[in-house]
MILO-672302 format. One line per 4 residues: number of its first residue (from 1); their letters; for each residue x, y, z of C-alpha. Coordinates in pm, 1 decimal, always signed. Layout:
N
NUM> A> X,Y,Z; ...
***
This chain:
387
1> XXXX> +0.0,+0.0,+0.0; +277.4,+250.9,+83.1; +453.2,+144.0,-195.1; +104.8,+237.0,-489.0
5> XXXX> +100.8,+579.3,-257.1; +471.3,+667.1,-337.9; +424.1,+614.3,-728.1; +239.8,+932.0,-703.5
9> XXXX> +403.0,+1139.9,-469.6; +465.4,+1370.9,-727.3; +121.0,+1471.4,-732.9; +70.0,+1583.6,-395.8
13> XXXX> +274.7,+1868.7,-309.5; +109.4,+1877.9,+84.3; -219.3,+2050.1,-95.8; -368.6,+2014.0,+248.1
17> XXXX> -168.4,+2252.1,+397.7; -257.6,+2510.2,+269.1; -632.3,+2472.8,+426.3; -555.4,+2618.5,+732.7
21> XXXX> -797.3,+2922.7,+708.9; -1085.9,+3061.9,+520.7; -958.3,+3296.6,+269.0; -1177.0,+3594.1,+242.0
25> XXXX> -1359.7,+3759.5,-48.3; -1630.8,+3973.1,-170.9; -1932.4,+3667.9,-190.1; -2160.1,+3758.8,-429.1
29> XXXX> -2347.6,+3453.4,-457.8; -2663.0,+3391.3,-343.0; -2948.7,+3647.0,-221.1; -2873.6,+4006.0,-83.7
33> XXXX> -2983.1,+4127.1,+184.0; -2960.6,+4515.0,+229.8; -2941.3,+4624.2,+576.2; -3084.0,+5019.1,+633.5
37> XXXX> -2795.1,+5203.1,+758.6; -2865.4,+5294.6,+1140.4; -3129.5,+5048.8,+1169.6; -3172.4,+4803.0,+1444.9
41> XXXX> -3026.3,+4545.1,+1250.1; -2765.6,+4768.5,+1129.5; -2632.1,+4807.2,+1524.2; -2759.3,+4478.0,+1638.1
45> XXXX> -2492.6,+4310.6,+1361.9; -2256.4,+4557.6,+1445.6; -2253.5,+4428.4,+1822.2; -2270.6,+4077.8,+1725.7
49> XXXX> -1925.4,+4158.6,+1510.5; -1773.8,+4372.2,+1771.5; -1819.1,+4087.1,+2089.0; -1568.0,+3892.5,+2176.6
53> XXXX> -1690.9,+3708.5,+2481.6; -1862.6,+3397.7,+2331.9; -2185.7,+3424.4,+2595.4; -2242.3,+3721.1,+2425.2
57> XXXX> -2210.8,+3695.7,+2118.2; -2440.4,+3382.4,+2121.3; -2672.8,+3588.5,+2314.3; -2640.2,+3886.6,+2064.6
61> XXXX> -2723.2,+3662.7,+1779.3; -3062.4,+3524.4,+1940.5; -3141.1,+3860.5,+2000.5; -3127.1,+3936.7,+1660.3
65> XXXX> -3264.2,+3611.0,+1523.6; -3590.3,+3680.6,+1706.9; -3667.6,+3969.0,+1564.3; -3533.3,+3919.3,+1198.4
69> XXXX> -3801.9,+3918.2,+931.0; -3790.2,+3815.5,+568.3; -3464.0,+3789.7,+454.0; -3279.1,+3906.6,+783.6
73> XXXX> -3330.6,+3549.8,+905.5; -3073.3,+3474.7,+622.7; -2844.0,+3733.7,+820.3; -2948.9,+3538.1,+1167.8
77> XXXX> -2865.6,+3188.4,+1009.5; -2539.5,+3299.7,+875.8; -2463.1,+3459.9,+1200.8; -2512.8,+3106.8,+1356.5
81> XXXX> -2336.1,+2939.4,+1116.2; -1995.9,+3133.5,+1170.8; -2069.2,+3079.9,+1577.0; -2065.7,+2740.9,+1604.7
85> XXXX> -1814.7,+2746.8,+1367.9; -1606.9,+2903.9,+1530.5; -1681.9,+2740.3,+1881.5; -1588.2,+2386.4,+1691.3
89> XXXX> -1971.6,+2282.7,+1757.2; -2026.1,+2158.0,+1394.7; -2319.9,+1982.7,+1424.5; -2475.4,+2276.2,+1538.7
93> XXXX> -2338.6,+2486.8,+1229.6; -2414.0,+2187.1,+1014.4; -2808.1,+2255.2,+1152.6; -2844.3,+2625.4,+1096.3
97> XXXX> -2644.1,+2585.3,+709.1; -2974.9,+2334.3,+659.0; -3148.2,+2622.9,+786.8; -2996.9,+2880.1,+542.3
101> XXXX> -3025.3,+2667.3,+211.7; -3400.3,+2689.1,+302.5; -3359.3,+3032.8,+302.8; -3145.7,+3073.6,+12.2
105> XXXX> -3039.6,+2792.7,-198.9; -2778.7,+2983.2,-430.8; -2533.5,+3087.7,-125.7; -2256.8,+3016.8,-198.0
109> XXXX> -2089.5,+3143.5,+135.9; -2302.5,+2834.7,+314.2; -2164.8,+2621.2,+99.3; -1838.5,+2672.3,+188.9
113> XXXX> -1906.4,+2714.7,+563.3; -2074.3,+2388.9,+503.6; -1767.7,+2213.3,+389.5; -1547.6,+2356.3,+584.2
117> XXXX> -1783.2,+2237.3,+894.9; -1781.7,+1849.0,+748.6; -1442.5,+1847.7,+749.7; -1322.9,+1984.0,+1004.0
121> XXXX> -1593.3,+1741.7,+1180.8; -1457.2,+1424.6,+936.8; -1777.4,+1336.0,+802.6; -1673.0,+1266.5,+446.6
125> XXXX> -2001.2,+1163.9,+340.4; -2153.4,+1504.6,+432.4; -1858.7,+1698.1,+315.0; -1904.8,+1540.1,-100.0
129> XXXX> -2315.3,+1612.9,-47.2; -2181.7,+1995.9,+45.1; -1942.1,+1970.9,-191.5; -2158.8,+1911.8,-465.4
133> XXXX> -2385.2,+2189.3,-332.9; -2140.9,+2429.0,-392.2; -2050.7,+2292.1,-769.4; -2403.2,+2354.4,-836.3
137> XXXX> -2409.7,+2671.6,-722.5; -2131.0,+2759.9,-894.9; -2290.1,+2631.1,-1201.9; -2608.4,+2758.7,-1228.7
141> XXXX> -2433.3,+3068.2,-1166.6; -2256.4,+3082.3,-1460.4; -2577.9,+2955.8,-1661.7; -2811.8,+3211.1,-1504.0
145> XXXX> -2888.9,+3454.0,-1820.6; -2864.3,+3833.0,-1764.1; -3164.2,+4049.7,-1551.5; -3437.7,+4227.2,-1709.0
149> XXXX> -3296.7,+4585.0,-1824.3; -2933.9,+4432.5,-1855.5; -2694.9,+4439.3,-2155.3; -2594.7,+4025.8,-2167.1
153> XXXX> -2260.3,+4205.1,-2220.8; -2266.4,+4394.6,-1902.4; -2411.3,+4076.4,-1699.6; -2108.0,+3825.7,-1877.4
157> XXXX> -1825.7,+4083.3,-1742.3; -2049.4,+4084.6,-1434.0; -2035.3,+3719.0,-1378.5; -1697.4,+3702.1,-1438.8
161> XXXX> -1575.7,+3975.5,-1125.1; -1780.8,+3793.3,-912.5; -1657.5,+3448.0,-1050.6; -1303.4,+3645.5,-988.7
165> XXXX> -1433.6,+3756.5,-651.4; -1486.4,+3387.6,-515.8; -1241.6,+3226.3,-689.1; -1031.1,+3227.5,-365.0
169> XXXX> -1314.9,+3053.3,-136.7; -1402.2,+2798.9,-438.6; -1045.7,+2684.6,-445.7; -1045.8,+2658.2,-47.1
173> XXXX> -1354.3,+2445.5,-79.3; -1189.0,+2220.0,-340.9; -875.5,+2208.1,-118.9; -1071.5,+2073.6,+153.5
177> XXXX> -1287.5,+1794.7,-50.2; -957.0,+1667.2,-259.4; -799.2,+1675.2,+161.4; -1111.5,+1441.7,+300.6
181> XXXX> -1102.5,+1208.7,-25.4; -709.5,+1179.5,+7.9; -756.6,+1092.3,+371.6; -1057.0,+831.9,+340.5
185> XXXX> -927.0,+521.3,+534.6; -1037.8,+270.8,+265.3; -865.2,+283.0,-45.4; -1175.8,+184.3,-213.6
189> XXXX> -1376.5,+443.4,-148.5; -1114.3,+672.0,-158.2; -1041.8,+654.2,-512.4; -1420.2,+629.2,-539.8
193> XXXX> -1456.5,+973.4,-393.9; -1136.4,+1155.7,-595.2; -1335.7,+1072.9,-927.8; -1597.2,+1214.4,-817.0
197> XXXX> -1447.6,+1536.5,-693.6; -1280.9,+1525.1,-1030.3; -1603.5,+1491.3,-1155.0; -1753.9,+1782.1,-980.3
201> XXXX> -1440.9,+2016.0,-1024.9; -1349.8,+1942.5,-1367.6; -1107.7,+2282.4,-1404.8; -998.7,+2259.9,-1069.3
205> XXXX> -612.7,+2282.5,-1054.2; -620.6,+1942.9,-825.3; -865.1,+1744.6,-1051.5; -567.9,+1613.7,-1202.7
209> XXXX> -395.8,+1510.2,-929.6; -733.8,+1330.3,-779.1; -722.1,+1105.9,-1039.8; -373.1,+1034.4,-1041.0
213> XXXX> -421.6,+928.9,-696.2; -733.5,+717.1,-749.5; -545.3,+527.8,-973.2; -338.1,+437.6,-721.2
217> XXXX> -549.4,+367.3,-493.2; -753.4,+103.5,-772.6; -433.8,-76.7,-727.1; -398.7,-77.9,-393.4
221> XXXX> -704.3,-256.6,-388.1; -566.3,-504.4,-686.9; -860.5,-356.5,-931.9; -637.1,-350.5,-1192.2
225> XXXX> -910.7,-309.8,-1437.4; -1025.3,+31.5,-1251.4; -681.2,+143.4,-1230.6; -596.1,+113.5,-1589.0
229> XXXX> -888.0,+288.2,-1723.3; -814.4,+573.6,-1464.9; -438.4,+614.5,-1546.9; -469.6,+550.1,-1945.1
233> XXXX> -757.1,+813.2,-1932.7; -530.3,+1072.7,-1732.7; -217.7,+982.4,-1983.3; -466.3,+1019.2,-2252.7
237> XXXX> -552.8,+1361.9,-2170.6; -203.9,+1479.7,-2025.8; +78.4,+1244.4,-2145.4; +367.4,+1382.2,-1935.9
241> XXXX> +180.4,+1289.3,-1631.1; +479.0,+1208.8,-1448.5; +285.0,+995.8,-1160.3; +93.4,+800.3,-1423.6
245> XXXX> +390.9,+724.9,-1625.7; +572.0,+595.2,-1300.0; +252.3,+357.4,-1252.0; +196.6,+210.9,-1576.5
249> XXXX> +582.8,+124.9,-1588.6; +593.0,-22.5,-1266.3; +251.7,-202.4,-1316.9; +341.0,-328.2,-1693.0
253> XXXX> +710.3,-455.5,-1586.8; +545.6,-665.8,-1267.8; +321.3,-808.8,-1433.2; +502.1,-911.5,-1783.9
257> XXXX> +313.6,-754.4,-2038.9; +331.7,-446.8,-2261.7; +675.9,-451.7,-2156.8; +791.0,-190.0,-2479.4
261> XXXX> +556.6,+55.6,-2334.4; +687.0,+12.8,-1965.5; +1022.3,+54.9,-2114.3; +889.5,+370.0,-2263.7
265> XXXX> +685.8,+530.0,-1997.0; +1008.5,+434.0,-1757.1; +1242.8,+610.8,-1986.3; +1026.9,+910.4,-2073.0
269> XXXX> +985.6,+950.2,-1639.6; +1308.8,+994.7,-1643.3; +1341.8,+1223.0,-1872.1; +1067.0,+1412.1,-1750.0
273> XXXX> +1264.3,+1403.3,-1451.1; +1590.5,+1573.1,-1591.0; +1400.6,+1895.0,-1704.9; +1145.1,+1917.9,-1404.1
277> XXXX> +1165.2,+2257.5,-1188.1; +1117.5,+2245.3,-791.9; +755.2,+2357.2,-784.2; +641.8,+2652.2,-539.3
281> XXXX> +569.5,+2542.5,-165.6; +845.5,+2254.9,-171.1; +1171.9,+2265.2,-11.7; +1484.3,+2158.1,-137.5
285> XXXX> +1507.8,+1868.3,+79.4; +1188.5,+1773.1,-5.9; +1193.3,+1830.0,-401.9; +1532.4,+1630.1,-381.5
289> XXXX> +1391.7,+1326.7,-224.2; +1069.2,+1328.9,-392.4; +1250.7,+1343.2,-703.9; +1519.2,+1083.0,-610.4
293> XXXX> +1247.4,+808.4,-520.2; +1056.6,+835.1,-863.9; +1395.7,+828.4,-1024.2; +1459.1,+505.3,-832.7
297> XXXX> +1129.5,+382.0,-933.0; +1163.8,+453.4,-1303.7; +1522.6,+279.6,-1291.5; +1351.9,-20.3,-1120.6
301> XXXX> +1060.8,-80.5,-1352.6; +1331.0,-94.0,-1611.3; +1541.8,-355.3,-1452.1; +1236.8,-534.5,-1438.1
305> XXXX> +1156.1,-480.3,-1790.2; +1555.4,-602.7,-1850.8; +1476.2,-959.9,-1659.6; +1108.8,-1035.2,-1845.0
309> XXXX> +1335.6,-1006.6,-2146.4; +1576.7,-1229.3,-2044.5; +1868.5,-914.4,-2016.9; +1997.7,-1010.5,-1686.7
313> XXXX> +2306.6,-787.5,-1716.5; +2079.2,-471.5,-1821.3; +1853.4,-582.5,-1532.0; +2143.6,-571.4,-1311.6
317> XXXX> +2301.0,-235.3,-1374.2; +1932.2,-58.4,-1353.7; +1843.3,-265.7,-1032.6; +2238.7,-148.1,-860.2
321> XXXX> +2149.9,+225.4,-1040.4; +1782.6,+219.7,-825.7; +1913.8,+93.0,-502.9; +2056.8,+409.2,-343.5
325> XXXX> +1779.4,+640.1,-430.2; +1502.9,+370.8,-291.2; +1667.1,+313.5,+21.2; +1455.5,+573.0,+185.7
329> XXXX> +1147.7,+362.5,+146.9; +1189.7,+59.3,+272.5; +902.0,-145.9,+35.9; +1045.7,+11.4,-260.8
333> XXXX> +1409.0,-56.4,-158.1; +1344.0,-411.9,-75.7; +1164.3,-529.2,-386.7; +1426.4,-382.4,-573.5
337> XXXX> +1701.1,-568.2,-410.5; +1456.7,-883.7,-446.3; +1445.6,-832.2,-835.7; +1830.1,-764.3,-778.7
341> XXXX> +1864.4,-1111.4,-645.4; +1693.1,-1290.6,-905.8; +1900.6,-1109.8,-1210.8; +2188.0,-1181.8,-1016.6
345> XXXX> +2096.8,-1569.3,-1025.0; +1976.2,-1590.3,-1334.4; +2387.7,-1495.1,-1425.0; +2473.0,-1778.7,-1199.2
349> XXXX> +2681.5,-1509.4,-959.4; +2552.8,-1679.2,-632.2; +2751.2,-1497.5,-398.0; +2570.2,-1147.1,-549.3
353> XXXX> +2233.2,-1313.1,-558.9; +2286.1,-1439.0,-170.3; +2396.0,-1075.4,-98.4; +2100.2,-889.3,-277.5
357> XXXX> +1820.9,-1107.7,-90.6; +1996.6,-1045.7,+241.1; +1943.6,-639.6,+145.9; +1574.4,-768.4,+81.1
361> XXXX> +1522.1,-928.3,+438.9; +1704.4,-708.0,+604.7; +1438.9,-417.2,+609.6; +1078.7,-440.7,+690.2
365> XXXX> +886.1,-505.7,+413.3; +634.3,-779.8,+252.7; +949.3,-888.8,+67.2; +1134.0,-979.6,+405.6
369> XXXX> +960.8,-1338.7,+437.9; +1047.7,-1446.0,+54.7; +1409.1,-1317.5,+33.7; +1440.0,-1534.6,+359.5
373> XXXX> +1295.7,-1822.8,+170.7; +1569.0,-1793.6,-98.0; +1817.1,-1733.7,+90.5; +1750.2,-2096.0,+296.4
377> XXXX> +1729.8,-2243.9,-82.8; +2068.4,-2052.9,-222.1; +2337.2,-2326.8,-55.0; +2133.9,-2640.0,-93.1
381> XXXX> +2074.1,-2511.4,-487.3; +2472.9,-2431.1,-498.7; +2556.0,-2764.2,-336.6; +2345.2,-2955.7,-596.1
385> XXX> +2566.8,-2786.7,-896.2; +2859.9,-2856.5,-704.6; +2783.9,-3268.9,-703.1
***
């Protein structure tokens, strides 16, 4: 499982860290309410905004919820919302956002108040049904033809400051649904629920990655079928998809087939590899080993490619080239030095072989218990050529 998570790595430059607060913006989205300058509501809100002791400010709010009519109960609902926000009670915001759709389906502030309150409360389930709320909104927003008395020229340059206007709190909402999915403990329904924000957020700047990490995630749970329609698709669409590249040649070469194109896709990663730039938000540390492990990867789908076609001494210098930059992950490392073995006994250079699979068992890996097998067969099979 590690192992499928680290063939994408590339793809997930710690998105979720940049979800740690709301960004503000001018929402324009959904009904407005005008409040009368110097009316009650005008200083009741203004109270409610200025109080910092929680008591009161919850108090300030009822006050102001019991006597809001029409569309101030939008105003009161909101007010709630942000409250028990704030106070981490998210059930409670999760009932008074119920309460404001009533009120006002298009609002697109709720919406985001509304996934921000399913996840910080981990309810994935209610953060995709908010989620898809908000796409809507979004949606029908751009759809929604111009007013009466309007120039549709006026009302598409319109649309599109407002669009501009949001754009901030529509990318915080996407970084928090592509954050749950990523984080779903079942690898099922994770990659499940990354096609589907894909789906939802087709121009988001992370629907490619969710993807690329579904894939992944289909072959965590062996659905190889699933997997290969998600990561052919992605290629299909963008072919220098480094983390889909790094997939397919590490899927192809294991299992024995299309091993040309595993040669291909290995080669091209590293390629891809030479010319890549240290993207914004990563360290140098980081970019270095990130970069080193695909490299490793690439080099050991290609040694494996070298032993299904019977070029043990190929396999051997691309398995020996891998090992150093895979010795940070420990699955990785040890199935290389596993393949390692094998090429190395397949050139009848026993001593080599014996050495490789103690490299395998000596980590912690799934490949511990079978380099420990060969390694019990390795003298009786050298004794037999011996007689």
């Amino acid at each position: 499982m590690r192992r499928d998570k680290l063939l994408v790595g590339a793809l997930l430059f710690l998105v979720w860290n940049a979800c740690a607060a709301l960004p503000s913006s001018a929402q324009q989205i959904g009904k407005f309410v005008p409040i009368p300058a110097g009316s009650d509501a005008d200083h009741l809100l203004s109270e409610i905004n200025a109080a910092t002791d929680p008591a009161q400010k919850l108090a300030l709010i009822d006050k102001f919820a019991a006597s809001a009519q029409g569309d101030m109960a939008i105003l009161a609902d909101d007010a709630y919302v942000n409250y028990y926000i704030a106070a981490k009670n998210y059930d409670r915001a999760l009932e008074y956002g119920d309460k404001l759709f009533a009120l006002d389906p298009d609002n697109l502030s709720n919406a985001i108040n509304m996934v921000r309150a399913a996840r910080e409360k981990g309810d994935v389930d209610k953060l995709f049904a908010y989620g898809q709320k908000a796409a809507e909104i979004l949606q029908r927003y751009k759809e929604k033809p111009a007013p009466a008395g309007m120039k549709a020229d006026d009302w598409e340059k319109h649309k599109e400051q407002v669009l501009q206007d949001t754009h901030d709190s529509a990318t915080y909402a996407e970084q928090l649904l592509f954050d749950g999915a990523y984080h779903a403990a079942d690898s099922a329904k994770r990659a499940a629920l990354l096609l589907r924000f894909a789906q939802l957020f087709p121009n988001s700047q992370f629907a490619g990655q969710a993807i690329g990490v579904a894939a992944a995630a289909y072959r965590q749970t062996q659905n190889s079928a699933k997997m290969l329609e998600v990561a052919n698709g992605l290629l299909a669409k963008d072919p220098n998809n480094l983390g889909m590249l790094l997939l397919l040649a590490d899927y192809y070469s294991e299992k024995g087939e299309l091993l040309d194109r595993a040669e291909s896709y290995a080669k091209k990663s590293i390629s891809l590899l030479d010319a890549a730039k240290k993207p914004e938000g990563v360290t140098d540390e980081q970019w270095k080993q990130q970069t080193a492990l695909q490299r490793g990867l690439a080099m050991s789908a290609l040694g494996q490619v070298s032993i299904q076609k019977k070029n043990n001494a190929g396999a051997v210098e691309n398995f020996q080239s891998a090992a150093p930059l895979l010795k940070p992950d420990e699955v990785s490392y040890a199935r290389n030095q596993y393949r390692l073995g094998f090429a190395f006994l397949n050139l009848k250079r026993i001593p080599e072989a014996k050495a490789a699979f103690t490299d395998a068992a000596s980590v912690n890996s799934p490949y511990r218990t079978l380099a420990q097998e060969k390694l019990k067969a390795l003298p009786a099979a050298t004794a037999a050529k011996k007689s």
